[in-house]
VOKOLGU-294657 format. One record per atom (N, C-alpha, C, O): y, z, x. Coordinates in pm, whole numbers, padded with zeros to 5 digits, always signed. Last residue first. Example, Ala and Ser with C-alpha at 12.3 -4.5 7.8 and 13.67 -1.06 7.14 Angstrom:
BEGIN
-00225+00708+01285/-00106+00714+01367/+00003+00787+01290/+00114+00804+01341/-00569+00780+01319/-00450+00780+01230/-00330+00780+01320/-00332+00846+01424/
// end
This chain:
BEGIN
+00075-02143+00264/+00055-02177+00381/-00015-02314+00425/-00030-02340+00544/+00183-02063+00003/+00290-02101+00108/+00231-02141+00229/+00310-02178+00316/-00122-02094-00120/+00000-02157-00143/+00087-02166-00026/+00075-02264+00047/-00224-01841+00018/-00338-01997+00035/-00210-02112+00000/-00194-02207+00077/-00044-01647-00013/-00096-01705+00097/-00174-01838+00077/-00155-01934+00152/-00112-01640-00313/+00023-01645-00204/+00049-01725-00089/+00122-01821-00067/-00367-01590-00320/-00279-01708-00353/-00194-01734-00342/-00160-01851-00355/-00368-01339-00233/-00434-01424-00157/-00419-01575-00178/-00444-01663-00096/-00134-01209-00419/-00109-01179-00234/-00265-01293-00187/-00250-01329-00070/-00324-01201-00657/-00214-01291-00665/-00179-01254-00476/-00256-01329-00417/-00575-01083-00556/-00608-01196-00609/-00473-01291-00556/-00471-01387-00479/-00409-00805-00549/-00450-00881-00378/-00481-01008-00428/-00422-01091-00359/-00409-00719-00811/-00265-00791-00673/-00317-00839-00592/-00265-00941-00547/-00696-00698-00870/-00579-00782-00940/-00425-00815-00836/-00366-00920-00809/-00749-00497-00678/-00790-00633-00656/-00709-00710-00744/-00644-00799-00689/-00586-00263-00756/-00546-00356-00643/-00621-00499-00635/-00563-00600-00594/-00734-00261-01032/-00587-00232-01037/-00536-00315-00891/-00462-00413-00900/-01002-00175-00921/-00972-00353-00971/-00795-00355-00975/-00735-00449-00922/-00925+00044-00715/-00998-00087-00671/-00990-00171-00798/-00956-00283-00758/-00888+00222-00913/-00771+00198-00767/-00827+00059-00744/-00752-00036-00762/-01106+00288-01048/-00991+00253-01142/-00901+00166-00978/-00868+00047-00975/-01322+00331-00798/-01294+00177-00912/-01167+00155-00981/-01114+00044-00987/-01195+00575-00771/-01151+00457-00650/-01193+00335-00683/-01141+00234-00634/-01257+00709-00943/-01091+00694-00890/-01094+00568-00863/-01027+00474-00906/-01501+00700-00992/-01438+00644-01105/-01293+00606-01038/-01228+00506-01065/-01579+00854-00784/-01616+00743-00726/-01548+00676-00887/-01556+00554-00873/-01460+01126-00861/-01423+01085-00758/-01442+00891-00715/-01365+00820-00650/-01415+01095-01246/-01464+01156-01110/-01419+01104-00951/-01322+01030-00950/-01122+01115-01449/-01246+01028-01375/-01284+01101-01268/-01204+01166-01200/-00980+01170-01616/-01054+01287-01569/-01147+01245-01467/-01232+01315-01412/-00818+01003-01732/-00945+01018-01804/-01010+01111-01746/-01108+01153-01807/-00579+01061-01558/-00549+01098-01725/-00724+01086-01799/-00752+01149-01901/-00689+00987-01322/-00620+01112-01358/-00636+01213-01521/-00668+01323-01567/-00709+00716-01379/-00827+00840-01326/-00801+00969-01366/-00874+01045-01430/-00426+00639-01394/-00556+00656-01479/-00630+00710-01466/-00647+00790-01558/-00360+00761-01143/-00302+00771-01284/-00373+00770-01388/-00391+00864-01466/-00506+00527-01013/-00516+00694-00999/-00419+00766-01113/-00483+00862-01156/-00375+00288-01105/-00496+00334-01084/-00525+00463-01096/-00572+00505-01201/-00105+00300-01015/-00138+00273-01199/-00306+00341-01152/-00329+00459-01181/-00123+00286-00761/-00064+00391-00800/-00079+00444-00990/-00070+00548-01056/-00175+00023-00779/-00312+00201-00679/-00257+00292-00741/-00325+00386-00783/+00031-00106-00793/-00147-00087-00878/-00200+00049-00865/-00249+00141-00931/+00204-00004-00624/+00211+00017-00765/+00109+00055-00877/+00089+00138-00967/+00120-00108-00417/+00132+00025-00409/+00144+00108-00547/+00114+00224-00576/+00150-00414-00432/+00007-00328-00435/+00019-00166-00471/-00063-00109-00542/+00424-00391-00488/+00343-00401-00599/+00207-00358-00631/+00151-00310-00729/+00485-00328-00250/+00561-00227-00365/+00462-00286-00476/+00423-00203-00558/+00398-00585-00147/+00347-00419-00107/+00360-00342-00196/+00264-00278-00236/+00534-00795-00270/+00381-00777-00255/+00356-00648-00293/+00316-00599-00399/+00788-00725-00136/+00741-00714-00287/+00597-00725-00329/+00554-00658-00423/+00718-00747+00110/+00768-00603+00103/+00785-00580-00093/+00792-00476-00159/+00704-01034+00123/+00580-00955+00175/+00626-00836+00134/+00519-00784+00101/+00992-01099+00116/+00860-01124-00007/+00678-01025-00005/+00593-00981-00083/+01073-00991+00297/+01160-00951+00138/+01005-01010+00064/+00937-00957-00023/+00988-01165+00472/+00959-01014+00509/+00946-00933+00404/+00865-00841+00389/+01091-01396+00463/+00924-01355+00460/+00914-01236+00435/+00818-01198+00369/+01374-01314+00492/+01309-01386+00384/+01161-01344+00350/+01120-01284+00251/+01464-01018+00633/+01407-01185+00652/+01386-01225+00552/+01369-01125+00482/+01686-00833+00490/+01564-00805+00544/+01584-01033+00545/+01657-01120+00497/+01946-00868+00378/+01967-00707+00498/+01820-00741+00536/+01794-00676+00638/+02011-01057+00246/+02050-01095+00438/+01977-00981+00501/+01946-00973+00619/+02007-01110+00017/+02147-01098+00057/+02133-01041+00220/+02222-00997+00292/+01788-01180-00008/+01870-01282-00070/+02018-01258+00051/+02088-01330+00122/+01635-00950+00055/+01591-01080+00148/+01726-01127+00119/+01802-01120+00216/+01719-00804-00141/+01758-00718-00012/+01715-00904+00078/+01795-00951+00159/+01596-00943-00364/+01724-00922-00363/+01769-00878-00197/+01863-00939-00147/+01304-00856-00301/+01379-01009-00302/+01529-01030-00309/+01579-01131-00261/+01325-00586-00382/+01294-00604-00216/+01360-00813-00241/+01457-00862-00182/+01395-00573-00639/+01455-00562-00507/+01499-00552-00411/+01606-00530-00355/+01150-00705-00693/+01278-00742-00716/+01380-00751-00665/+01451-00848-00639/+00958-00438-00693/+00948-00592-00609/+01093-00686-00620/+01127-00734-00512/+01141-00283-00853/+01098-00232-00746/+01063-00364-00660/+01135-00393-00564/+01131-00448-01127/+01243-00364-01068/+01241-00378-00890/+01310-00451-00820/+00955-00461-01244/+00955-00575-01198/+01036-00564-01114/+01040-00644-01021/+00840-00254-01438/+00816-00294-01311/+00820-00375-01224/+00735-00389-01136/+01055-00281-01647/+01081-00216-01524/+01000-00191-01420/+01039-00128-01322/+00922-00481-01832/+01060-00493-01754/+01088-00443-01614/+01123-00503-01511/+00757-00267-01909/+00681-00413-01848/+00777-00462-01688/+00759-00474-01567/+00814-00070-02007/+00776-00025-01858/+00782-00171-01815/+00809-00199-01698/+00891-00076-02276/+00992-00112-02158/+00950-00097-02030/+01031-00108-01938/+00739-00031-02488/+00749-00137-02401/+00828-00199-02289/+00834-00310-02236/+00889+00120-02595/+00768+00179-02550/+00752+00038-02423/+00756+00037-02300/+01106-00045-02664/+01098+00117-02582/+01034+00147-02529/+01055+00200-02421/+00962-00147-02868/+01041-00229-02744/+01083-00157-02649/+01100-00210-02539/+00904+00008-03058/+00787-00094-02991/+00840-00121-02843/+00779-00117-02737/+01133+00077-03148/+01070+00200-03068/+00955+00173-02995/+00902+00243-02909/+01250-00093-03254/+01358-00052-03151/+01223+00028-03068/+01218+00035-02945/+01061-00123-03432/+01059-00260-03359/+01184-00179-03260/+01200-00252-03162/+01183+00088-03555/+01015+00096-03559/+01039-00018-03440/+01029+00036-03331/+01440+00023-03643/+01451+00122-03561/+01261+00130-03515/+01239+00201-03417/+01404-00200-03793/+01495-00262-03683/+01444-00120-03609/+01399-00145-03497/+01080-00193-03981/+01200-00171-03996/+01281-00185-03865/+01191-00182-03781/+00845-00401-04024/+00881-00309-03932/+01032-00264-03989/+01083-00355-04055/+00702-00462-04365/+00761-00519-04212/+00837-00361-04127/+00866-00251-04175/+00319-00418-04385/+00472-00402-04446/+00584-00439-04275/+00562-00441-04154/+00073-00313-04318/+00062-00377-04451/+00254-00373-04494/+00304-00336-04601/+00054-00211-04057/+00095-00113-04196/+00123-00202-04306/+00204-00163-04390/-00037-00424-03980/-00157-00337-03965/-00109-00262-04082/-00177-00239-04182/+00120-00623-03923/+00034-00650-04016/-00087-00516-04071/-00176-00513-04156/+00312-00482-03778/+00369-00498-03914/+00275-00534-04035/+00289-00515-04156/+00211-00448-03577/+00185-00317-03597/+00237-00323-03771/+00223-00237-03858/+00152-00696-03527/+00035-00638-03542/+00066-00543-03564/-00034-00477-03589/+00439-00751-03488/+00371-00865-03551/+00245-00773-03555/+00228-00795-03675/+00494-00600-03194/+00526-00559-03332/+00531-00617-03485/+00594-00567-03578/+00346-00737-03021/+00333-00639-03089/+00350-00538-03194/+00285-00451-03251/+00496-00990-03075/+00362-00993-03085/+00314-00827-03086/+00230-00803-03173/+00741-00879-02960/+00715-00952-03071/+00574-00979-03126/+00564-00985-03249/+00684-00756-02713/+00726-00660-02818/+00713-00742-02959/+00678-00682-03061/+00590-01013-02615/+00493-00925-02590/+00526-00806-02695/+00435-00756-02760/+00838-01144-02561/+00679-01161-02671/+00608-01086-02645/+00502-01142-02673/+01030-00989-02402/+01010-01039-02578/+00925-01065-02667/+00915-01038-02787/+00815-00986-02156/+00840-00861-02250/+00930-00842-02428/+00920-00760-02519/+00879-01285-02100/+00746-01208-02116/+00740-01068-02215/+00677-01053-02320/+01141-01256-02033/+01096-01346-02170/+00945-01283-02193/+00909-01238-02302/+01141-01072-01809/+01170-01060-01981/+01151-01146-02106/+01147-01121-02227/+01013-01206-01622/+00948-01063-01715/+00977-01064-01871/+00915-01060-01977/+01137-01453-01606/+00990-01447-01669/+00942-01348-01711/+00858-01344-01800/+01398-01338-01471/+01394-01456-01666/+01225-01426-01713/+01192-01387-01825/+01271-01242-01267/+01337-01073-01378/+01364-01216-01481/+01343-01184-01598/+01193-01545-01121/+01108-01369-01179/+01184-01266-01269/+01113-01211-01354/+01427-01613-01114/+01334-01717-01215/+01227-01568-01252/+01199-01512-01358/+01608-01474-00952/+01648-01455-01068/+01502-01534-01231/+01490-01520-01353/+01424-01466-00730/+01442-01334-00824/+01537-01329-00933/+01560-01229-01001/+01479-01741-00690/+01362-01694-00668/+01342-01545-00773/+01263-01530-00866/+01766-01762-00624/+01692-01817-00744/+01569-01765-00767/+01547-01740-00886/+01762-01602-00431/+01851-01586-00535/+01775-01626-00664/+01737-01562-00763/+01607-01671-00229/+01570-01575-00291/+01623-01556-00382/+01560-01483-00459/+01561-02025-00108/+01679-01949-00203/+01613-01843-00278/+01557-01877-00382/+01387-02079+00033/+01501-02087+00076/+01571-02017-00011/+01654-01939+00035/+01139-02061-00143/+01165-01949-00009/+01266-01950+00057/+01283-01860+00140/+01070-02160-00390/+01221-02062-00334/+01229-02002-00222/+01305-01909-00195/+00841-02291-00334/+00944-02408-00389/+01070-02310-00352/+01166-02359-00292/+00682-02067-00254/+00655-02178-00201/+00879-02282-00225/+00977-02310-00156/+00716-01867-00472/+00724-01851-00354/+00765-01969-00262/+00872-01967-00201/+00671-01873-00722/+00796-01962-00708/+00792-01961-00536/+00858-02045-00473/+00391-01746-00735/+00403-01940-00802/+00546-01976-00739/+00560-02092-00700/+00471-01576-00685/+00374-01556-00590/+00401-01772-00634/+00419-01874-00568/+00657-01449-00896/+00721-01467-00728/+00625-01564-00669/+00679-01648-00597/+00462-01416-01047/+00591-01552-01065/+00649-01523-00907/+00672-01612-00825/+00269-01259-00993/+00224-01352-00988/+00351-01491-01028/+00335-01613-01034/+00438-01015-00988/+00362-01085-00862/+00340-01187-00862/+00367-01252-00762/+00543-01007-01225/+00647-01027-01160/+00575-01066-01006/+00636-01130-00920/+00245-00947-01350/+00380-01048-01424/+00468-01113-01268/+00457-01225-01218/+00224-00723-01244/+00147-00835-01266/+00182-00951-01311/+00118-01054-01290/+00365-00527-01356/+00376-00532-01202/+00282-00707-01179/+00305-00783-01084/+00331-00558-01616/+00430-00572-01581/+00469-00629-01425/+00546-00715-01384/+00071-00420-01637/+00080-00541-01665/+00223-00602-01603/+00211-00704-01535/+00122-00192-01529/+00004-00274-01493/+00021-00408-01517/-00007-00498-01438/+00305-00074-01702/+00342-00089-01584/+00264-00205-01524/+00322-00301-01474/+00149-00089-01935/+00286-00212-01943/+00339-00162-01780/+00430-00234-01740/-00009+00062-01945/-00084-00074-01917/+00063-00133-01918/+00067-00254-01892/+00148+00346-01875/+00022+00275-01757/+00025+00149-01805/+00068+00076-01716/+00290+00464-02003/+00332+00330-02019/+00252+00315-01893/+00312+00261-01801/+00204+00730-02018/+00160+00687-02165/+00201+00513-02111/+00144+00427-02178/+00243+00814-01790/+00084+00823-01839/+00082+00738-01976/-00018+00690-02029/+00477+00645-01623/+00412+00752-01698/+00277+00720-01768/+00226+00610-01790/+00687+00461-01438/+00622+00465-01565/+00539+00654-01576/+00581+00757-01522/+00855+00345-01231/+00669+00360-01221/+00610+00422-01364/+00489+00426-01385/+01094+00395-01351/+01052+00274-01295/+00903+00247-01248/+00852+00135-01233/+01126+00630-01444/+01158+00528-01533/+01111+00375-01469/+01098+00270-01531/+00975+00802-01297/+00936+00766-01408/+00999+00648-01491/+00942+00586-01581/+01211+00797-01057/+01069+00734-01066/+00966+00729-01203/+00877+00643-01202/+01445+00882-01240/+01425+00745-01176/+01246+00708-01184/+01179+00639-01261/+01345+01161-01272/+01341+01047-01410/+01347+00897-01397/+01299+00811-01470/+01362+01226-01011/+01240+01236-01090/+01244+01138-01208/+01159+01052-01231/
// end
């Protein structure tokens, strides 16, 4: 249980899952092409881009939470930005590795990448209804929150494709 919360997140880290899972699609989806021989590199250039991503992103957030209280963060306030902010990181986890499992032989190459896709679409939908959830959304609100949450992955999975092919 705490696994899957720690790695699909929770009601309160929906947009840093969202965003996160979005991150790590769309750098696989750019390195795809140039790493398809080497998944190694491939998933090591994706989990460098989350996290440099998720430095600025806690830095820049905690740059607005310093301007907002009119005073600087203290190390444990900026410990608790970066906490909060840890879903980004960890949705990068799950697509990751499936690229890792390609690297080291147990799935095809294509296969490892297509199977990070998935975990990612599955992710959105999954951020989606979550949301719905938490606003109470009605039935036809679900399946918009589900529907842009996946159209945002399928965008990066159709440039995927238009790229490696």
């Amino acid at each position: 249980m705490w696994l899957r919360r720690l790695v699909l997140g929770t009601r309160r880290t929906i947009a840093g899952t969202v965003y996160g899972t979005i991150v790590v699609l769309a750098t696989l989806m750019g390195g795809a092409a140039g790493f398809k021989d080497n998944l190694w590199k491939l998933a090591v250039v994706a989990a460098m881009t989350t996290l440099v991503l998720w430095v600025a992103h806690v830095y820049a957030h905690g740059l607005g939470e310093s301007l907002s209280l009119g005073r600087r963060l203290t190390a444990g306030e900026l410990g608790e930005v970066a906490l909060h902010e840890l879903s980004i990181p960890l949705a990068a986890v799950l697509p990751l590795a499936a690229v890792v499992l390609g690297a080291v032989g147990v799935l095809e190459g294509r296969t490892a990448l297509w199977l990070a896709f998935g975990i990612g679409l599955v992710t959105l939908g999954g951020q989606g209804v979550r949301y719905a959830r938490a606003e109470s959304l009605s039935t036809t609100g679900t399946v918009v929150s589900v529907g842009v949450n996946v159209a945002l992955g399928l965008v990066i999975v159709v440039m995927k494709a238009v790229v490696t092919h």
